[in-house]
C-alpha positions as CSV (number, residue, x, y, z in Angstrom):
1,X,-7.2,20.8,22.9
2,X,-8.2,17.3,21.9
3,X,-5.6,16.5,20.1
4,X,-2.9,17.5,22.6
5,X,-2.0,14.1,24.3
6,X,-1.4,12.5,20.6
7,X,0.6,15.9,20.0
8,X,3.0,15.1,23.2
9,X,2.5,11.1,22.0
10,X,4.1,11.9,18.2
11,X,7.0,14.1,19.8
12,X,7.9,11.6,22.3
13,X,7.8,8.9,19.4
14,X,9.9,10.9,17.5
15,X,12.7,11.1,20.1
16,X,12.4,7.7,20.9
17,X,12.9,6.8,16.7
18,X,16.7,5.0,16.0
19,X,18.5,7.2,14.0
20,X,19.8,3.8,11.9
21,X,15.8,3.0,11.4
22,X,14.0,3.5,8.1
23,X,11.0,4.6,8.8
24,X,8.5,5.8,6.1
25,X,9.1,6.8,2.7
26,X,12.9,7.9,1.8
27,X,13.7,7.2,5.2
28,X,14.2,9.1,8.7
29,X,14.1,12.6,7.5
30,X,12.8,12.2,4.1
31,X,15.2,13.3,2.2
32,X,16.8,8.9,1.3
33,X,20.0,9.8,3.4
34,X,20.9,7.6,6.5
35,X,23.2,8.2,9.1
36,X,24.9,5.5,9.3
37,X,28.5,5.0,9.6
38,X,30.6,1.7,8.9
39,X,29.7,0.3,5.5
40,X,31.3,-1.4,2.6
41,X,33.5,0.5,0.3
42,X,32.9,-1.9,-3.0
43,X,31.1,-4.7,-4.0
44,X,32.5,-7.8,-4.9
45,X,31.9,-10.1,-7.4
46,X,29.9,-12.5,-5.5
47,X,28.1,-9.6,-3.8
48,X,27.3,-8.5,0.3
49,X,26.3,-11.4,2.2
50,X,22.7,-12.6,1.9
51,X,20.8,-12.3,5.6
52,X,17.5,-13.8,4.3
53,X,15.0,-13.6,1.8
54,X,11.3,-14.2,1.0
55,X,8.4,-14.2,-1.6
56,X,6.5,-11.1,-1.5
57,X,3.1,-10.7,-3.3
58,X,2.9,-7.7,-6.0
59,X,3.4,-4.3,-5.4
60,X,5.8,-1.1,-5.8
61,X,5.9,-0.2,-2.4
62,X,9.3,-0.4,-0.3
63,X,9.3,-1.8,3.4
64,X,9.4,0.3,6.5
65,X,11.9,-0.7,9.8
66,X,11.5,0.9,12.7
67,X,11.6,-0.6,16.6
68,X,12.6,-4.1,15.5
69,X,9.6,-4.2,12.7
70,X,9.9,-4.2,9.6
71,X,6.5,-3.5,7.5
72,X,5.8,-4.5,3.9
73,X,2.7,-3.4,2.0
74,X,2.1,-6.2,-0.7
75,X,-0.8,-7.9,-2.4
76,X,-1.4,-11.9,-2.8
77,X,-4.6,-12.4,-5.1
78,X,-7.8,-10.3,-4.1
79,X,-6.1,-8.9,-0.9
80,X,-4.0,-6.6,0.4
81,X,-1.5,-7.2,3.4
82,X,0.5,-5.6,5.4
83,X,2.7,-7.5,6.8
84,X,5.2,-7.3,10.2
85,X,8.7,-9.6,10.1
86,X,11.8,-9.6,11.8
87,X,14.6,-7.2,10.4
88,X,16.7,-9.6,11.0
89,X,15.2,-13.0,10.1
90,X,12.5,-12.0,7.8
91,X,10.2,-13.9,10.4
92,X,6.4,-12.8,10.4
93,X,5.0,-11.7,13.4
94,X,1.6,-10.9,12.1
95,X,-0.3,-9.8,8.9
96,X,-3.3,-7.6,7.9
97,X,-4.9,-8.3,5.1
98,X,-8.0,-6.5,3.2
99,X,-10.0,-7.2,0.1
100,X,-8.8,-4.9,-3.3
101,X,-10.0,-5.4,-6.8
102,X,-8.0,-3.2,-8.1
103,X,-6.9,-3.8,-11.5
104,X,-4.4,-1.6,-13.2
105,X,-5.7,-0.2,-16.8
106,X,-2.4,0.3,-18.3
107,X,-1.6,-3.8,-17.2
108,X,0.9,-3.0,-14.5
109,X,1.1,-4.8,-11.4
110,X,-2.3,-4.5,-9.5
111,X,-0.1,-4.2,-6.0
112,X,-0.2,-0.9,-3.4
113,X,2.0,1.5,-4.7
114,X,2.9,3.7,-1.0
115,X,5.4,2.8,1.9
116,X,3.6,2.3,5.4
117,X,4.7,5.0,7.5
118,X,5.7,3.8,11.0
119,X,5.7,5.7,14.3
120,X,6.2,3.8,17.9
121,X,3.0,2.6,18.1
122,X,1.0,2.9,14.6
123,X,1.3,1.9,11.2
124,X,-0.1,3.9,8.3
125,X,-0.9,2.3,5.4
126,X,-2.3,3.4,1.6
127,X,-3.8,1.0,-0.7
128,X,-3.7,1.0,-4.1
129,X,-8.1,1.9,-4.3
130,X,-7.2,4.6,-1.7
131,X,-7.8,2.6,1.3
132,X,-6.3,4.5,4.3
133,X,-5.7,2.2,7.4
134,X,-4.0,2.9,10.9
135,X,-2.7,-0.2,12.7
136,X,-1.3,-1.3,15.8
137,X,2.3,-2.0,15.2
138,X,3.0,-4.1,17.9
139,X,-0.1,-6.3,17.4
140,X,-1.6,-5.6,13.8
141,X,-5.0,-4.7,15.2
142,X,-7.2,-2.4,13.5
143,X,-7.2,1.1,14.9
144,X,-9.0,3.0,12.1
145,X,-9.8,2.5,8.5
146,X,-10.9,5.3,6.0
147,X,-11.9,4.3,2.4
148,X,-10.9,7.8,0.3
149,X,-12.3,6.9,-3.1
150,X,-15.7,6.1,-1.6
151,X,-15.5,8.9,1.5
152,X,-14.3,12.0,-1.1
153,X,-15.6,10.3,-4.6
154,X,-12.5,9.8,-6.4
155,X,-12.3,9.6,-9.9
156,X,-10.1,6.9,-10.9
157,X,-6.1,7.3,-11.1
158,X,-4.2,6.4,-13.9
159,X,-1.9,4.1,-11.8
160,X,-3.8,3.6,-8.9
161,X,-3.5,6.0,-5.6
162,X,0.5,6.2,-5.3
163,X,1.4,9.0,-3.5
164,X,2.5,8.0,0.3
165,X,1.2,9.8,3.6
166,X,3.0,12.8,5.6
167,X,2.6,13.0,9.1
168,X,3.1,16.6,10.5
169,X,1.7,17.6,13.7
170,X,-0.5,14.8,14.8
171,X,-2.2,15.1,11.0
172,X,-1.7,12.5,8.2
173,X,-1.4,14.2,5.3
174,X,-2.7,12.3,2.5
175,X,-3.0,13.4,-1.3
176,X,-6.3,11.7,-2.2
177,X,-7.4,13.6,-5.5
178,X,-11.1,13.8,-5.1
179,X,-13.0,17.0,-6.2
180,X,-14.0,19.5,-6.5
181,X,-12.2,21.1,-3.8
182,X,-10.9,17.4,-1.5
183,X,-7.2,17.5,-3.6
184,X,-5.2,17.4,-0.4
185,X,-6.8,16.1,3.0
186,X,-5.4,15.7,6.6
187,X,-6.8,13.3,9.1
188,X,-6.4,13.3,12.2
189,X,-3.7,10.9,13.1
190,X,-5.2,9.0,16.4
191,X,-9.0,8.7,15.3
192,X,-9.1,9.1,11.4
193,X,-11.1,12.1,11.3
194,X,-11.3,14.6,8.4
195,X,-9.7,17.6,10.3
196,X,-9.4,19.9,6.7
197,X,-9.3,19.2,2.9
198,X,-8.1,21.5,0.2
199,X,-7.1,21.4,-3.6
200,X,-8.9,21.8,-6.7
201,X,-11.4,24.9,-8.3
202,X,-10.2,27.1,-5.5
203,X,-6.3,26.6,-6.1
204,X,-6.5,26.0,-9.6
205,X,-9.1,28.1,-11.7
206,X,-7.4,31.1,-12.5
207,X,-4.0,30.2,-12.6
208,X,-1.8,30.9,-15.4
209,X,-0.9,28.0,-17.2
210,X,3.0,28.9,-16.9
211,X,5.0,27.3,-20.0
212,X,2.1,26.3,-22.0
213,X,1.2,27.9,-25.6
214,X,-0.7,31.6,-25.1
215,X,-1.6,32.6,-22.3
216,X,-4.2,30.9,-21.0
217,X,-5.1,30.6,-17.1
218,X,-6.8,27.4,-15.8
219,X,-10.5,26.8,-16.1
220,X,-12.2,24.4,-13.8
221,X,-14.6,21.8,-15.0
222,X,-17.7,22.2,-12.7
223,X,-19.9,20.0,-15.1
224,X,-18.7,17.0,-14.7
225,X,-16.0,16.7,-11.3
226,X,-15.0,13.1,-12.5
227,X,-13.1,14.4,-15.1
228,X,-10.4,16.2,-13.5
229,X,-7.8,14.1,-12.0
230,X,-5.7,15.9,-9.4
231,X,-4.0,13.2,-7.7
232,X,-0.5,12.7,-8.7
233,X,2.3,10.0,-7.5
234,X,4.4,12.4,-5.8
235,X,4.4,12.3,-1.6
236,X,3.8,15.3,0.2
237,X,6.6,17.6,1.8
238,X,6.9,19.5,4.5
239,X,9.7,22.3,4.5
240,X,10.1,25.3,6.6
241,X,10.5,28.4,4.3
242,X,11.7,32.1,5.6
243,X,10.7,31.3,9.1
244,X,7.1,29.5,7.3
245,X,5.9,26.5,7.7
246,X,4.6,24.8,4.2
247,X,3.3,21.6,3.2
248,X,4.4,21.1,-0.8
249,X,2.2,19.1,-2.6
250,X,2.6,18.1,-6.3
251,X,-0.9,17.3,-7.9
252,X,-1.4,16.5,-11.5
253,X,-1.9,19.8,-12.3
254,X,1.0,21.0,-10.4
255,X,2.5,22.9,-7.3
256,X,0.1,23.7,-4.3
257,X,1.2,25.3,-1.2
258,X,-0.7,24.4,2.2
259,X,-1.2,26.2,5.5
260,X,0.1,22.8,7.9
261,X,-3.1,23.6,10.4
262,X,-5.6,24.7,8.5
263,X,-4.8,23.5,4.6
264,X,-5.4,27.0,3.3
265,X,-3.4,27.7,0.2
266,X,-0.3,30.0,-0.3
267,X,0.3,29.4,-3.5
268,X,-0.3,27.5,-6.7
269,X,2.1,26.7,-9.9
270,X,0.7,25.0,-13.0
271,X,3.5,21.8,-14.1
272,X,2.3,19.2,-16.1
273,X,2.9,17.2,-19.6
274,X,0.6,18.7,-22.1
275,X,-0.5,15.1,-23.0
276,X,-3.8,14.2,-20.8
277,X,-2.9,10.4,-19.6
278,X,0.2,11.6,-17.5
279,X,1.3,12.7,-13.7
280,X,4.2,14.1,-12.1
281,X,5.8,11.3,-9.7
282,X,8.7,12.9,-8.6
283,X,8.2,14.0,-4.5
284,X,9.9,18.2,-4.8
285,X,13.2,18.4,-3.8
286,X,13.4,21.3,-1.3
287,X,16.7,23.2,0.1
288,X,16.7,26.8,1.6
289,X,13.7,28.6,-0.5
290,X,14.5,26.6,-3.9
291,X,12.1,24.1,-5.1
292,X,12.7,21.7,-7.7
293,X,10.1,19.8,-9.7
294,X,10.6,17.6,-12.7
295,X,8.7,15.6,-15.5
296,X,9.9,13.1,-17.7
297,X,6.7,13.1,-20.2
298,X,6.8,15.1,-23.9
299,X,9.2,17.8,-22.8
300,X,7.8,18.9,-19.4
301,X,11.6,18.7,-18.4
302,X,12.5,20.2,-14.7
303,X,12.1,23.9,-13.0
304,X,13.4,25.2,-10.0
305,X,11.7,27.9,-8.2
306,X,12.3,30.2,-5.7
307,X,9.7,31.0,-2.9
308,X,9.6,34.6,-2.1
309,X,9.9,36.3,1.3
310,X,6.0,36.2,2.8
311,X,5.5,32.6,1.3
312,X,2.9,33.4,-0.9
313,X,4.4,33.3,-4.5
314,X,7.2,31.8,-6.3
315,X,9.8,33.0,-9.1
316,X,11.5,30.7,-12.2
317,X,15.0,30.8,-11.0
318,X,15.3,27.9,-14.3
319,X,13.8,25.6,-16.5
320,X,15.1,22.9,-18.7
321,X,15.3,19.1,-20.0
322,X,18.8,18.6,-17.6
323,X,16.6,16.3,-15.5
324,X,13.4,14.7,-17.0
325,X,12.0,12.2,-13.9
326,X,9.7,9.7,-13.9
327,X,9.5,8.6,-10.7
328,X,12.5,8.4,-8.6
329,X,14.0,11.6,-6.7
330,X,17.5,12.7,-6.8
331,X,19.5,12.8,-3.8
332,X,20.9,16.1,-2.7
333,X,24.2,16.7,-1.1
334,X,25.9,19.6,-1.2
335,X,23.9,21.9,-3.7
336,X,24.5,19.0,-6.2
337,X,21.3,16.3,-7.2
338,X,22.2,13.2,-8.3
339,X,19.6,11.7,-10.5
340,X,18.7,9.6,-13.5
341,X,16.6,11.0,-15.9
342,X,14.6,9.8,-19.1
343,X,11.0,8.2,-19.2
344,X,11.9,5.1,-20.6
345,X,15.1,2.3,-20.4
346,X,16.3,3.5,-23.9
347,X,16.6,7.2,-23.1
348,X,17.8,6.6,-19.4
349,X,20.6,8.6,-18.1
350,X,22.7,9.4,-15.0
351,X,23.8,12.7,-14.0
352,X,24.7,15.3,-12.0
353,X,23.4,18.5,-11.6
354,X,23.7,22.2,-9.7
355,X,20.2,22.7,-7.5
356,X,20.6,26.8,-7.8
357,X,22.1,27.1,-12.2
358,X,20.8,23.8,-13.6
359,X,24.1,23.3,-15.0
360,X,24.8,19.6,-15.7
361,X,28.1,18.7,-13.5
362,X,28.6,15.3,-15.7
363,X,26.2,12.5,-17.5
364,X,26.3,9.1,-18.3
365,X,24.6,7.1,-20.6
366,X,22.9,4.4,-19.1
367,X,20.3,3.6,-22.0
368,X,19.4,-0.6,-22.2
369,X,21.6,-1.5,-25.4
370,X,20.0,-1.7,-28.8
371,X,17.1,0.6,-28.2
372,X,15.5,-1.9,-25.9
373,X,13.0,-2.5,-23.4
374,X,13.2,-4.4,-20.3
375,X,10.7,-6.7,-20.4
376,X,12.8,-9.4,-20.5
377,X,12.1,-13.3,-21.4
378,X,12.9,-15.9,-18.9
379,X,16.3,-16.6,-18.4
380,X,17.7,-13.5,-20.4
381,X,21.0,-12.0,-19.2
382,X,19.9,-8.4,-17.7
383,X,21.7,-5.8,-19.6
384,X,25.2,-4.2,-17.4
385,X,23.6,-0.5,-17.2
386,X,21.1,0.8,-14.3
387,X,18.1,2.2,-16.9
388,X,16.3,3.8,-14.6
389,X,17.2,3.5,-10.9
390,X,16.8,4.8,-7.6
391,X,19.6,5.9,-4.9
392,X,19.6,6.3,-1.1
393,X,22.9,7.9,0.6
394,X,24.9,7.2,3.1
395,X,28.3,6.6,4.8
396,X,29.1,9.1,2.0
397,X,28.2,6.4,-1.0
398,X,25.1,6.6,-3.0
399,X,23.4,3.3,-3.2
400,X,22.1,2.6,-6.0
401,X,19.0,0.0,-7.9
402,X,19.0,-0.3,-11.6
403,X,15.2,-1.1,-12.4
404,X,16.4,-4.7,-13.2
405,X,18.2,-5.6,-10.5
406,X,21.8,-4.2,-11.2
407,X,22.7,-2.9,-7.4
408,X,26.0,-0.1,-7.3
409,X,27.9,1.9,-5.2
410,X,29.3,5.5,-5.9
411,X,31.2,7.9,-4.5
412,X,29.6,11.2,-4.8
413,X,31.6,13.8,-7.5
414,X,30.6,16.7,-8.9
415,X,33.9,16.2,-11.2
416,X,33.2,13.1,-12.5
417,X,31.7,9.9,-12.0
418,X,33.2,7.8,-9.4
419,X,31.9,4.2,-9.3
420,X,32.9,2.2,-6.4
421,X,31.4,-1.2,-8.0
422,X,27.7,-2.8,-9.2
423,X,26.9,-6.3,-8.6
424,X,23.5,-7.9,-10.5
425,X,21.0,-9.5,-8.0
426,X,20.3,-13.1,-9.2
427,X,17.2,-13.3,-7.4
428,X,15.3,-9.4,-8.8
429,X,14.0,-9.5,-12.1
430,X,12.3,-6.2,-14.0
431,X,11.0,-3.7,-12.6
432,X,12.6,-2.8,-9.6
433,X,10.8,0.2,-8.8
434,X,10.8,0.9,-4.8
435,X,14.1,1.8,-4.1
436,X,16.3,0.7,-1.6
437,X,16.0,1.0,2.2
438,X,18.9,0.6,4.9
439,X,18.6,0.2,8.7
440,X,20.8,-0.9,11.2
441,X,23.2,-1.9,8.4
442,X,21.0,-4.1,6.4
443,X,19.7,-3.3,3.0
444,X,16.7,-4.2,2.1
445,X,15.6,-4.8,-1.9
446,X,12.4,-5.9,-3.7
447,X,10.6,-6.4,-7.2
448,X,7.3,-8.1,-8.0
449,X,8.0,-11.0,-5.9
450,X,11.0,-11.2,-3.6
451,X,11.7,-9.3,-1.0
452,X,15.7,-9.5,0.1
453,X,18.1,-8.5,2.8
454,X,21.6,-7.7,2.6
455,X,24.4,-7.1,5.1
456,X,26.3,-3.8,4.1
457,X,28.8,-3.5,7.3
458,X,32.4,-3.5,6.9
C-alpha cells in the first residue's frame, strides 16, 4: 500500500509522455522505433541542417528528451554530470555533477556508459562505479542516491557498470552484479529502497552449461564471491509472455528470468564466450514467445529461444554465427532484424535476418578496408563503410551511425539492401558508440566529445 500514490504517479506520467519524445534507452517503447511521421527521404551531400551543437565530456551514454529536456550523462575530469539543455538550443538549464575515479583497465574512455531514464518528474541515472542517482528533472535536485558497488560489494566490471535501468511498476530495475545472490536488484522508484534482489548461486549452480564441451552444469564459487562477475552490458527487458509477465535479464553468465514483484526466478539459460574477460552487451530481442540473444566473442554466435507455455523453461528453436553482436541491438520489423554483426571493424557486417529460421535475408560487407582498425590519426579521411553501427527506425527508414561517424538512411528490404543515402559527420570522430536518438524531429548524435543536433523533417 505504500507504494500506491507513486504507482498512480508513474501511470499518469506515462500517459502524459509525447509520443515524438525519446525517453530512456532505445526510446519510448524500447524497442529504437519512433513514431514519427514527416522525415527526409535521402541525405544530401552537404547533410540535414545543423540545429546546434556542443562539447560534451567522455562517455558512451546517449541523451534522453522528454518534456522539453533533454539529459546527457557525461564526465569532465574527476566528475560525473548529468546535465539538462534545451532540445532545441542545446542551452543548459542545470547540471549535477558527482566525484568518479573510475578508470577503465582495458584504456577506454573512463565516461558512464547508461542513458538517464526520464519520467515527468525524475531522472535516473547510472554511473560508470555503479552510482545510482534519482533527480529532480525540472530542477536537478537530489532526490536519492544509492552507491551499488559499495551497498551490494561489487566486484569490479570489465568495462565499468553499463547496463541501463528498467522501470516497471514503480521499481527500477537495475543489473548491479554483486554476489552471491544481489545479480539483479529493484529499488523502489520514489525513495531508493532495496524492495528485492536476485541472481547468482541460486539461478546459476546447477545449470547445464548448454553448448559448452561435455556436459557440465554450473558450479558456484562460494570461496571467494569476488571472483564471479555476473553483471553484463545488456539492459533489462520487460515482455509479457503467454499471458506472464517476465523481466529478461542477460548477465555474464547468461539468460535469467524474473518474477516483476517479487524477483523470483523462472528460468535460467547458460550463454557466454568460453574466454573469461568477455560479456554479452546485446539487450534480448523479444517478439511473441521467441527470444534472441547474441555474442560476438570466439564463436558464441546468436540463439533464439522459445519460452514454453507456464513460463518456466525455454527450447532452442536455433543457433548459429548469422548474427555475432557486440553491442548494438537489431531492430525488428516485421519478423526481420536488421543488424550488423562482427566484434571488430575488420570483420563488421550488415545483414538481415528471419527472427523465427535464422535464415540470412541478405549481407553486406561493411569491413574498414585493408584489414584495419579505426583508431584513426588526426586528420585521416574516415573510411566510406559503417563498421560497426547502430540503427533506430522510423518514418519506415532505419537510421543508421557507422562507429566513425558515417550517418545513413535505408529503406527496410528483406530482398535486398536498399540505401537511401550516408553522409560523414565532419564534426564525430571514432568511436561512435551510443546510437542515435530522435525526438520531435531532431536527431541527436555524439562521440567522445561532441554532442550534435540535426533537423530530420521534410
Amino acid at each position: 500500500m505504500p507504494r500506491l500514490p507513486f504507482l498512480i504517479l508513474l501511470a499518469a506520467s506515462a500517459l502524459a509522455a509525447r509520443a515524438d519524445d525519446w525517453p530512456e534507452f532505445m526510446g519510448p517503447n524500447r524497442d529504437q522505433v519512433s513514431a514519427e511521421r514527416g522525415l527526409i527521404d535521402t541525405l544530401t551531400l552537404s547533410g540535414p541542417r545543423l540545429v546546434w551543437e556542443k562539447a560534451v565530456g567522455k562517455g558512451y551514454s546517449a541523451p534522453s528528451v522528454r518534456g522539453g529536456k533533454l539529459v546527457v550523462h557525461h564526465r569532465v575530469g574527476r566528475e560525473e554530470i548529468v546535465e539538462a539543455c534545451d532540445p532545441k538550443s542545446g542551452q543548459t538549464y542545470w547540471k549535477y555533477a558527482y566525484p568518479s575515479d573510475y578508470r577503465d583497465p582495458f584504456g577506454y574512455n573512463n565516461g558512464p556508459r547508461c542513458t538517464p531514464l526520464l519520467t515527468a518528474d525524475h531522472c535516473y541515472t547510472f554511473g560508470a562505479e555503479g552510482v545510482l542517482l534519482c533527480l529532480d528533472l525540472v530542477t536537478g535536485k537530489k532526490v536519492w542516491q544509492r552507491d551499488t558497488a559499495k551497498d551490494f560489494e561489487v566486484p569490479e566490471a570489465f568495462f565499468g557498470a553499463g547496463s541501463s535501468p528498467l522501470l516497471e511498476d514503480g521499481l527500477l530495475i537495475v543489473q548491479v552484479g554483486a554476489q552471491l545472490n544481489s545479480g539483479v536488484v529493484a529499488f523502489d522508484a520514489a525513495t531508493g529502497k532495496t524492495v528485492w534482489q536476485n541472481v547468482g548461486e541460486k539461478t546459476w549452480n546447477g545449470v547445464p552449461m548448454t553448448a559448452w564441451p561435455g556436459s557440465r552444469t554450473v558450479t558456484w564459487n562460494r570461496s571467494d564471491p569476488r571472483f564471479e562477475k555476473q553483471a553484463s552490458y545488456c539492459t533489462p527487458v520487460a515482455a509479457t509472455i503467454h499471458g506472464q509477465r517476465h523481466i529478461l535479464v542477460c548477465t555474464r553468465q547468461g539468460l535469467v528470468s524474473l518474477d516483476p514483484k517479487t524477483g523470483d526466478a523462472n528460468f535460467s539459460f547458460w550463454f557466454r564466450a568460453r574466454q573469461d574477460s568477455t560479456v554479452t552487451a546485446m539487450t534480448p530481442v523479444v517478439q511473441g514467445d521467441l527470444i534472441l540473444l547474441s555474442n560476438c566473442y570466439y564463436k558464441t554466435g546468436a540463439v533464439c529461444l522459445r519460452v514454453q507455455r507456464g513460463g518456466k523453461a525455454v527450447e532452442e528453436v536455433w543457433r548459429g554465427l548469422q548474427l555475432e553482436v557486440h553491442w548494438t541491438r537489431p531492430v525488428l520489423l516485421d519478423g526481420l532484424l536488421y543488424a550488423f554483426t562482427g566484434r571488430n571493424e575488420p570483420d563488421a557486417r550488415f545483414r538481415c535476418v528471419d527472427l523465427a529460421t535464422g535464415d540470412v535475408k541478405w549481407d553486406r560487407d561493411e569491413a574498414w578496408p585493408n584489414g584495419g582498425h579505426a583508431k584513426l590519426e588526426a586528420g585521416e579521411k574516415p573510411p566510406n563503410v559503417f563498421g560497426r553501427g547502430s540503427a533506430i527506425l522510423a518514418d519506415g527508414k532505419l537510421i543508421v551511425l557507422g562507429e566513425a561517424g558515417l550517418l545513413g538512411l535505408f529503406k527496410p528490404n528483406p530482398a535486398r539492401v536498399e540505401e537511401l543515402g550516408r553522409w560523414q559527420v565532419p564534426q564525430l570522430r571514432y568511436p561512435c558508440w551510443a546510437a542515435p536518438i530522435l525526438a520531435n524531429k531532431l536527431l541527436y548524435l555524439r562521440d567522445e566529445d561532441h554532442l550534435l543536433c540535426y533537423d530530420l523533417a521534410k
